[in-house]
C-alpha positions in Angstrom: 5.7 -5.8 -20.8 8.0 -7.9 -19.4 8.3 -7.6 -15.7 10.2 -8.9 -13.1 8.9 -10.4 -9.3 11.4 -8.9 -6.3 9.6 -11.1 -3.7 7.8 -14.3 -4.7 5.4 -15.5 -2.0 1.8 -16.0 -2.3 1.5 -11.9 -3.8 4.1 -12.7 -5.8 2.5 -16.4 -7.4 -0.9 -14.2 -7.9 0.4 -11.3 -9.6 2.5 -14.1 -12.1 -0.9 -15.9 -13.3 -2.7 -12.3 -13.2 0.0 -10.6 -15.5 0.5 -13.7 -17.4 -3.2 -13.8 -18.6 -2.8 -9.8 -19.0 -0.3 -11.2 -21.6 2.9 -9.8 -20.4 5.8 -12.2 -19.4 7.6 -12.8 -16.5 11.4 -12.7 -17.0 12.4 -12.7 -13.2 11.2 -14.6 -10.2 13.0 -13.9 -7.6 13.1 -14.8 -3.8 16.5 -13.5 -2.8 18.5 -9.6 -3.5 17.5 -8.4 -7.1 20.9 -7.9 -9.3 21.3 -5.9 -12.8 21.9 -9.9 -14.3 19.2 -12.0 -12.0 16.3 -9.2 -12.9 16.6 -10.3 -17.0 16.1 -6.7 -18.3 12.6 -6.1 -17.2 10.4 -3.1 -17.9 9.1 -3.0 -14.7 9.6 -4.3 -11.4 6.7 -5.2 -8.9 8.2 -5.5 -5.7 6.0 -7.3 -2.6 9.0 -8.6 -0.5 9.3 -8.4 3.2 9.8 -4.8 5.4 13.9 -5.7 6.3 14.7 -6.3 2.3 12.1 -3.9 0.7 14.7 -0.7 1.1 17.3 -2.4 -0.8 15.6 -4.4 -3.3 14.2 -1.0 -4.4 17.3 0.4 -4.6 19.3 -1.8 -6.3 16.3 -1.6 -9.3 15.9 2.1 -9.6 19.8 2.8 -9.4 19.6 0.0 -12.5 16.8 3.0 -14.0 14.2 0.4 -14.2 10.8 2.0 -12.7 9.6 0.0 -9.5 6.1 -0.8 -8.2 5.8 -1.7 -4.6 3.3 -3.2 -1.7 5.7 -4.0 1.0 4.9 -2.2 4.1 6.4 -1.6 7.5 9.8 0.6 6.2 8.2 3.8 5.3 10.5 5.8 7.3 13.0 5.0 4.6 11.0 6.2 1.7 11.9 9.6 1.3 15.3 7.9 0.4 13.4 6.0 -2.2 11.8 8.5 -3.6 15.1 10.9 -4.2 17.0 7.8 -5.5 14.1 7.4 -8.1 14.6 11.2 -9.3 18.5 11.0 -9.7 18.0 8.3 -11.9 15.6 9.5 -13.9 13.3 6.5 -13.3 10.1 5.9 -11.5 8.4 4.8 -8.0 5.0 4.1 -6.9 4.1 2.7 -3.5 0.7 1.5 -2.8 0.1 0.7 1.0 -2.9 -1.3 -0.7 -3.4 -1.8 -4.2 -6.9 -2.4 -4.5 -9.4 -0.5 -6.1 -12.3 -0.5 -3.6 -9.7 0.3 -1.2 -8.2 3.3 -3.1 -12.1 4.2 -3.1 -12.7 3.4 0.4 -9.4 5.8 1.0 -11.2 8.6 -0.7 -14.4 8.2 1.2 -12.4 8.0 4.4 -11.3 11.6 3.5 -14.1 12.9 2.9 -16.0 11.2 5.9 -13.3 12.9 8.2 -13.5 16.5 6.5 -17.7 16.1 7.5 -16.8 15.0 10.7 -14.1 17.0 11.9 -16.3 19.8 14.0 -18.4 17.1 15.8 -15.7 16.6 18.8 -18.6 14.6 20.4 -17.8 11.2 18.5 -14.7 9.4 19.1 -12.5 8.0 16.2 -10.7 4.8 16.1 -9.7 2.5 13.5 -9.5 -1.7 13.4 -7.7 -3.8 10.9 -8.2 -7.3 10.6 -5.3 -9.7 9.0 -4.1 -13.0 8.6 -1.5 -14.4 11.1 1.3 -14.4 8.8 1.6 -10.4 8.3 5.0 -9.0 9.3 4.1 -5.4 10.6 1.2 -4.2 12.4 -0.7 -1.7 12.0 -1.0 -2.3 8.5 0.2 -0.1 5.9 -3.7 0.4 4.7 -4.7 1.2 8.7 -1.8 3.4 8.5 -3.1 5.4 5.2 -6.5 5.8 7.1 -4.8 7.3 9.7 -3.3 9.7 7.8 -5.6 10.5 5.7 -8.2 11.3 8.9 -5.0 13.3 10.7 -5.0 15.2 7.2 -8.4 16.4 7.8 -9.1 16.3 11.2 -7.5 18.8 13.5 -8.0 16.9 16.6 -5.0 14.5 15.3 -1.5 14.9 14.3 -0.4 11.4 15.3 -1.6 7.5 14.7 -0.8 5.2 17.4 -1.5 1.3 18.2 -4.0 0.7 21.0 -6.9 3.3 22.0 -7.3 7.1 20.4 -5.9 9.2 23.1 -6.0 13.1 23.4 -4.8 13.9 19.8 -3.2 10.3 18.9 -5.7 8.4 16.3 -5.8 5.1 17.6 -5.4 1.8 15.6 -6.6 -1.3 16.7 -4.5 -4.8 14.5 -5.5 -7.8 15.1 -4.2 -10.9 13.3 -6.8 -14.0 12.9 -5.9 -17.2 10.3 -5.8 -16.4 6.7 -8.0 -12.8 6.3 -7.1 -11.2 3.7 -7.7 -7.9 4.5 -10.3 -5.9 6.7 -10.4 -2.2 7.3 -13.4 -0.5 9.5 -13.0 3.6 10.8 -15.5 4.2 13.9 -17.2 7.0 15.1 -18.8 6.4 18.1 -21.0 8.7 20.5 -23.2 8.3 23.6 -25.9 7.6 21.1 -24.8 6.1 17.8 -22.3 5.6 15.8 -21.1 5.7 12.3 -19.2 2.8 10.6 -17.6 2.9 7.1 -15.8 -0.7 6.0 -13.6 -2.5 3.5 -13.8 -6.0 3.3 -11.5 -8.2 1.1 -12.7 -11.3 -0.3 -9.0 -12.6 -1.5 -6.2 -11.0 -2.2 -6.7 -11.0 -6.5 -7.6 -7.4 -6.1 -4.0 -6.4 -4.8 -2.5 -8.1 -7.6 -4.5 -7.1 -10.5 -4.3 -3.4 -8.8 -0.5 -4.1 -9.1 -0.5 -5.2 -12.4 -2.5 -2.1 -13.4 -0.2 0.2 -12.0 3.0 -1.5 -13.8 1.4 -1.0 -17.3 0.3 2.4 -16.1 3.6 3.6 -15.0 5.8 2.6 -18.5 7.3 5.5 -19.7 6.4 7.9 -16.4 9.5 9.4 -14.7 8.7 10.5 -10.8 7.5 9.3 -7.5 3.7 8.4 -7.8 0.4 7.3 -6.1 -2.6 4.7 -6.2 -4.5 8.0 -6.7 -2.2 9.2 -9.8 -3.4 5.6 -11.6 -6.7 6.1 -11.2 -8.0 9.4 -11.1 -5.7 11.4 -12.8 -5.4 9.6 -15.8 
């Protein structure tokens, strides 16, 4: 394939040497607004920019039909935009809030911990994510998909919020320490134990190869897709 970086900090360097040894090139590096001449005629875009340029990088590449893969986090309010953008031009969009595949397990067992746990109002739910210092948004967009996918299965929820879980608001603890990757843990605590289910990233060549993987996955698709549509319904 040949696929072009919209974004190019240290996501962007990892996902070069990981596609490049995958043996597709890399015809666009690029730092600043993507453009129909600066992007070289990719196949694919991967997009891991920052949460104020991911909107319009996005658009710019799907208006240009070329299918778009993206990690950026923090502007998910805009991407039901995205994803109507990506059907009227007949082209394709996949977000991953986390590209990972033991995360993209770790979602899936966060489901299904919630669905056993949902009629047991005596344990308390709260989430933590751990990050490095230099992360834009908080919570995280991974903390974020935990959330959801609890609220999606627990009753007790219909809201995430940062700080404490109140009433029916599932509450998400960030906190940003020096250069951690990544690290995702979803409590549930009673007056006499407590369960703890945790993801714990070593580095951040997961992401990138998960990235890669969904760009070669994605060639020839047409719709807005999933972490989930990569690898379970292949």
């Amino acid at each position: 394939m040949k696929i072009a970086l919209v974004g190019y900090g240290k996501m962007g360097h990892i996902i070069d040497e990981i596609a490049t040894k995958r043996g597709h090139e890399i015809v666009a590096r690029l730092s600043e607004t993507p453009t129909a001449e600066n992007l070289n005629n990719p196949d694919v875009v991967i997009e891991f920019s920052h949460p104020e340029a991911a909107f319009n990088n996005i658009k710019i590449c799907l208006e240009n039909k070329i299918p778009v893969i993206c990690g950026t986090t923090g502007w998910l309010d805009q991407k039901p935009e995205i994803e109507k953008i990506a059907l009227q031009n007949d082209t394709a969009f996949l977000y991953g809030s986390n590209f990972s595949l033991g995360v993209n397990l770790f979602f899936a067992l966060n489901e299904k911990l919630a669905n056993l746990m949902k009629d047991f109002s005596e344990y308390k739910v709260q989430l933590e994510e751990i990050h490095h210092t230099h992360k834009k948004d908080a919570p995280s967009g991974t903390a974020i998909s935990l959330a959801e996918g609890i609220i999606k299965n627990d009753q007790r929820f219909d809201a995430w919020k940062l700080d404490e879980t109140q009433n029916k608001e599932l509450g998400i603890f960030a906190i940003r320490q020096d250069e951690v990757p990544g690290t995702h843990s979803v409590y549930y605590k009673s007056d006499v134990d407590e369960i703890e289910i945790k993801h714990t990233a070593f580095n951040r060549n997961g992401f990138a190869v998960g990235a890669v993987v969904a760009a070669e996955w994605i060639i020839g698709k047409t719709g807005n897709f999933t972490m989930n549509d990569v690898l379970f319904n292949k």
